[in-house]
N, C-alpha and C positions, 0 to 999 in steps of 0.2 A: 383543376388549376384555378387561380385566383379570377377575378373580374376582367373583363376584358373591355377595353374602348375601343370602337372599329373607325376608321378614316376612310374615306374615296376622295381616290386623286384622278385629277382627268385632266387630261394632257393630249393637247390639239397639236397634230401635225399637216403640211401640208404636203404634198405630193404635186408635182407637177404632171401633166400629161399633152397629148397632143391635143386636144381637143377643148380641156378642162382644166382649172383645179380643184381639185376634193379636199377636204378635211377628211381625215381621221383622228375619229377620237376613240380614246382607250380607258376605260375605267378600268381601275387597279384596285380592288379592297383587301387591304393590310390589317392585320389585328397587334394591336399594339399595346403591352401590356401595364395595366392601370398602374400608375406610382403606387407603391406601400411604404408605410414610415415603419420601423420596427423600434420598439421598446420598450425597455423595465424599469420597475421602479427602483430603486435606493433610498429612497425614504419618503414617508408618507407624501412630503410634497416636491421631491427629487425623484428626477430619473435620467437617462441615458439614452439617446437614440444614434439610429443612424441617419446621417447627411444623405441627399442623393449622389453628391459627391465621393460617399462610400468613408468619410469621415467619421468618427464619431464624437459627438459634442456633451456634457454634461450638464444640467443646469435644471430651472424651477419647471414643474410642471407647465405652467401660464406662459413659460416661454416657446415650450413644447408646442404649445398650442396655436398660439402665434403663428410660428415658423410651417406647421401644418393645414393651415383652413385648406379646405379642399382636397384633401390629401387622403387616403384610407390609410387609418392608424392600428398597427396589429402589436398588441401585448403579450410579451414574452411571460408566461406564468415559474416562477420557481418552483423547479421539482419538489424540492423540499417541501410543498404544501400541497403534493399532486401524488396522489395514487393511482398507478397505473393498473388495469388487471383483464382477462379476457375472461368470458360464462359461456358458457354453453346457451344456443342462439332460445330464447323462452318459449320461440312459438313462428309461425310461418310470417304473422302478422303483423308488421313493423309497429303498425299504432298502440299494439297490448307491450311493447317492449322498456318502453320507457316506466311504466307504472311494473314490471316486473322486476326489473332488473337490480333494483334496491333490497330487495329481500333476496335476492340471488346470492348478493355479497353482503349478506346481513353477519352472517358469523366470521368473514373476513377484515370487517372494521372491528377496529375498537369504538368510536363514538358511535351515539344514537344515528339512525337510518336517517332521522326527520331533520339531525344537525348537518345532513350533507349534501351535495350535487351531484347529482351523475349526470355525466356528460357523454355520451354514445359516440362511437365509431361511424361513418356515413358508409362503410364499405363492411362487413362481414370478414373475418379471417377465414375462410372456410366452413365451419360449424360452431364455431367461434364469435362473440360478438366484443370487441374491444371495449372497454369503460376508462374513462379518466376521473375518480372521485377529490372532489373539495368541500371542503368546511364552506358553507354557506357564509356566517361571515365576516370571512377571510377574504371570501369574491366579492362579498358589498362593499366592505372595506379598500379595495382595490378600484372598483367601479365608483365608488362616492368620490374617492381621491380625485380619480379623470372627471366625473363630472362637476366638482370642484375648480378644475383650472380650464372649465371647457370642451373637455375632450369626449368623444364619444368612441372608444374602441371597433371596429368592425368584429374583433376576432379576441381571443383570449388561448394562447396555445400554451401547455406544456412543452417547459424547452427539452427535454429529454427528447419530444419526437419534431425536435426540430434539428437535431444533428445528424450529418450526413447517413444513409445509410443504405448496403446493398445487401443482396443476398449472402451470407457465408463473412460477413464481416459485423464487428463490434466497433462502436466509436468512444471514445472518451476527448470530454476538453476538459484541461485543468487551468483553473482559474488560481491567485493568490492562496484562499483559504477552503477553496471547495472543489467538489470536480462534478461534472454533471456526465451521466452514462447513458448510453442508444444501445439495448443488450438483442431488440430484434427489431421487428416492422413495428410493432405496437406495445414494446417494452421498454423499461428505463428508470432511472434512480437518479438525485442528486444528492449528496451526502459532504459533509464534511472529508477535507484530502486524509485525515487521520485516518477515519472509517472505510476509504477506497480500497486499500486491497485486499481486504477482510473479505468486503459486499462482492466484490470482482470475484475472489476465488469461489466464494460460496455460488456464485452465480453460475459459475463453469460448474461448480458439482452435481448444480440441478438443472443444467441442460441436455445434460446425459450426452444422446447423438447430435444433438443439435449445438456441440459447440463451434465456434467461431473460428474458421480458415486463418483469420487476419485479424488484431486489432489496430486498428487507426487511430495516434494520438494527435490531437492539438495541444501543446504545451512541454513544459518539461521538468521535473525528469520523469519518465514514465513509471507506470504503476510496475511492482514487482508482483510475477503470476507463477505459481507452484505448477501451472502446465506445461510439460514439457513440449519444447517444439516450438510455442507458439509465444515469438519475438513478434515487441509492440513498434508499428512502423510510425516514426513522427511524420505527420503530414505538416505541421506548423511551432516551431518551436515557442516561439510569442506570439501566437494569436489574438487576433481583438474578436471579444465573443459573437458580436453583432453583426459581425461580417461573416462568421461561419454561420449561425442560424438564418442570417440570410440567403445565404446563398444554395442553402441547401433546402430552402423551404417549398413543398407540393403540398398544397391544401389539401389533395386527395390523399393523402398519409398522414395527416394533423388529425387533432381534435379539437373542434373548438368550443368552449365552455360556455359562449352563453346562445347555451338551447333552455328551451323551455320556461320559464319566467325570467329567464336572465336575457331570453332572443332581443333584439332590436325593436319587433313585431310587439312584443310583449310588452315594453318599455315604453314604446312610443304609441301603441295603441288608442290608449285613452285620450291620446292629446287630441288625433288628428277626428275623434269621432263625438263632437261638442253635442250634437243635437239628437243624440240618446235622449227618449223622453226620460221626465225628472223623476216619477214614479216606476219608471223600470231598474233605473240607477237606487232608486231607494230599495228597490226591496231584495234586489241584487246585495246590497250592502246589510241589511239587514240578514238575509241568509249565509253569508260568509261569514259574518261577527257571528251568527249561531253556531255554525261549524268549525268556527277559528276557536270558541271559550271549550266548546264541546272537545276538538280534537285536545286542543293545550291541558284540557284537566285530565282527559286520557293521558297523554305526554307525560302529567305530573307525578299521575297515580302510580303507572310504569315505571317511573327513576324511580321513585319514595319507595317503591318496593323491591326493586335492584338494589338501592341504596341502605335497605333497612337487611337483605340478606347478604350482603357483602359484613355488613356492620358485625352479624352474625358469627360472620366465616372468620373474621378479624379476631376477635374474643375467643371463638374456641381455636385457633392457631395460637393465642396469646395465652389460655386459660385451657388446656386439654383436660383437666379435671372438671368442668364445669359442667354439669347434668343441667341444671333451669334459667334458659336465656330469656328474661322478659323485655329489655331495656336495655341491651348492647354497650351502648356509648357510655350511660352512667353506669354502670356495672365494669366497666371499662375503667374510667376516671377514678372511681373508686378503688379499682383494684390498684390502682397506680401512686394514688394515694396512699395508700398502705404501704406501698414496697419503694417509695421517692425516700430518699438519702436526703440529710439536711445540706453533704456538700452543694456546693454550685455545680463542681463536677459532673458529678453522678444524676443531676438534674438537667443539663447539656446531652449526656446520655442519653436520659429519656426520649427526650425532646427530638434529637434525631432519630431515633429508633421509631418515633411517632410520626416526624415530618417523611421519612423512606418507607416505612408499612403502609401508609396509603396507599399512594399509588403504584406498589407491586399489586397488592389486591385488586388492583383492575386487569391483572394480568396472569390468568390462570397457568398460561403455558410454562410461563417462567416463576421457577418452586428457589428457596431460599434457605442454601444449605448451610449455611454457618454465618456467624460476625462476630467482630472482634472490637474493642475499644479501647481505644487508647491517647491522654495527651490533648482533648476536644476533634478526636478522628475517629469516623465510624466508617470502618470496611463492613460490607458485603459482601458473600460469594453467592452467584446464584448463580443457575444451573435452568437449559429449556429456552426456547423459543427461537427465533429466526435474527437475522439482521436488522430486520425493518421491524419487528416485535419490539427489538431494543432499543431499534433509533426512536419509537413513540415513547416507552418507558423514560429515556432519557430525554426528553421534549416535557414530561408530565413532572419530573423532577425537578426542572429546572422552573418550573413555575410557582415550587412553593418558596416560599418569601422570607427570604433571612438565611436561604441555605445553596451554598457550591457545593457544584459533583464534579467527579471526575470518575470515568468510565472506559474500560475499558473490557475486549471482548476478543474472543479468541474458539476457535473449533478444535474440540477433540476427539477422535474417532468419533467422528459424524454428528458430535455434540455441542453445543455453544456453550458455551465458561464466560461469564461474566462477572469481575471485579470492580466493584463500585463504591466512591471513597465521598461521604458527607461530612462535610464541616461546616460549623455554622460563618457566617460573614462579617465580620466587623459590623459593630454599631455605629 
């Protein structure tokens, strides 16, 4: 459970007797539990809390702040930037778990180990050890913002395991354009409302026995589910989000993200310890910056050379004829150079073909069985991969610059089908 502030109340009675009067006193210690302020961000310097009047108010961070001193401030993290996952526990020894457990889920991520945070489970699922992974930063970036208007978070939760949840039930809340999903004690998704019943059904295929007595919705209208039997019961048809993660929040079933250089401890450490001699600090700082250039050109070597065999894999998917690869990329351009059309056209072709070949190549699972062109429109059809495989691929596309997608994705005998439409953006 969360922090607790304790009171003693002492309360003098008197008693009359024949002889006397006595006082009785009575100490009473009540635990009474410390206020939390909960809330999310909406924009770098916007966010949303709740009142303790159970209101909820919008406005600047700096207000947030304000309206808080003294307050334990808990940040609601979006799913959408939160992988949830469980490993098999690495070793008896709590302390070896944290430097394990990155390599545990090394072929689980798509980004580098070194770009992320794992954030540990305080409770064990049985043999199991829960992880909540984030982009490093993406949590500074979040952190910077609060400390910007003041704020200093206590806690940093994924809202997925902040919606209600019992045993033999699933929860969902649907918001305007998202819904956010509670699929067990230590699992969960937020995705776009589009992509909800896709992720939902897929999720019942792979719980095998373990699927859900009940789903409980906040919101409406509820998600449509291919499993027979199982009608979604509205708990709330307009929900205000802030008031369901609140109320349903046990620190002992949360994770909260900032462990380990992101702790409190960690952060404020150096402040509170000035009189560290100045030669221990120096040479302190000096072996980090060794090991900081030292790891970072490891770091570098490692992409440049993922980077230089991908480049590889690109040209001969592009080039099946091609026996001697020296220089990928120019070998590449040049080849394209030859076969580029004077229309504009056919030059927009390329061009897409070149901004959606990248980054499928980060994506081995999912292979690329035809496309078609037409009009400044480039369909895809590819074939492979998972739900959440697609929701990163589509996160990676949408970041190159000058091009709309539109995605969409579908299961068939046990297979993902994904249809994927680029077009370049007005100028």
């Amino acid at each position: 459970m969360g922090a607790r502030c304790y009171t003693v109340c002492s309360i003098a009675m008197k008693t009359a007797s024949a002889s006397c009067d006595a006082v009785l006193a009575i100490r009473i210690e009540a635990t009474l539990p410390a206020p939390l302020c909960f809330f999310r961000l909406r924009a770098p310097d916007q966010a949303e809390w709740l009142c303790p009047n159970r209101a909820v108010r919008r406005g600047a961070l700096a207000e947030l702040a304000e309206q808080t001193a003294g307050i334990r401030s808990l940040l609601i993290a979006p799913g959408e930037a939160i992988a949830l996952h469980q490993v098999p526990l690495p070793s008896r020894k709590r302390s070896t778990w944290a430097r394990a457990v990155p390599y545990a889920l090394e072929d689980q991520v798509v980004e580098d180990i070194e770009a992320l945070h794992f954030a540990l489970g305080g409770i064990p699922a049985g043999d199991r050890l829960p992880v909540a992974v984030v982009n490093r930063d993406v949590l500074r970036g979040w952190l910077d913002a609060c400390t910007q208007a003041g704020l200093a978070p206590a806690a940093i939760i994924p809202e997925p395991l902040l919606l209600p949840w019992q045993e033999g039930d699933w929860s969902i809340l649907l918001e305007e354009r998202r819904a956010v999903a509670r699929t067990g004690r230590w699992d969960g998704f937020a995705a776009e409302r589009d992509l909800l019943e896709l992720l939902l059904n897929q999720a019942m295929a792979e719980a095998g026995d373990a699927k859900p007595r009940r789903l409980r919705v906040w919101g409406h209208p509820p998600p449509a589910l291919t499993e027979v039997g199982l009608e979604p019961r509205i708990e709330d048809s307009a929900p205000e989000p802030l008031q369901v993660f609140a109320s349903a929040y046990q620190s002992a079933v949360t994770i909260n993200l900032l462990q380990g250089p992101y702790s409190p401890r960690a952060r404020w450490g150096p402040r509170l310890r000035p009189w560290r001699a100045a030669a221990a600090l120096a040479s302190a700082w000096l072996l980090i910056q060794g090991f900081g250039l030292a790891h970072e050109h490891w770091s570098l070597r490692r992409e440049q050379t993922a980077l230089q065999a991908a480049m590889e894999q690109v040209y001969k998917d592009a080039v099946p004829s091609a026996t001697r690869i020296v220089n990928p990329r120019v070998q590449l351009e040049t080849r394209l150079r030859e076969l580029r059309p004077a229309s504009d056209s056919d030059g927009a072709f390329l061009e897409l073909l070149y901004q959606g070949g990248q980054p499928l190549a980060s994506f081995p699972d999912v292979t690329l069985r035809g496309f078609s062109y037409r009009d400044g429109q480039l369909d895809l059809d590819l074939g492979g991969g998972n739900p959440a495989v697609l929701d990163q691929l589509r996160r990676k596309l949408d970041q190159q610059v000058g091009l709309r997608i539109e995605m969409r994705a579908t299961q068939r005998e046990g297979q993902m089908e994904s249809k994927v439409t680029l077009k370049r953006t007005p100028s």
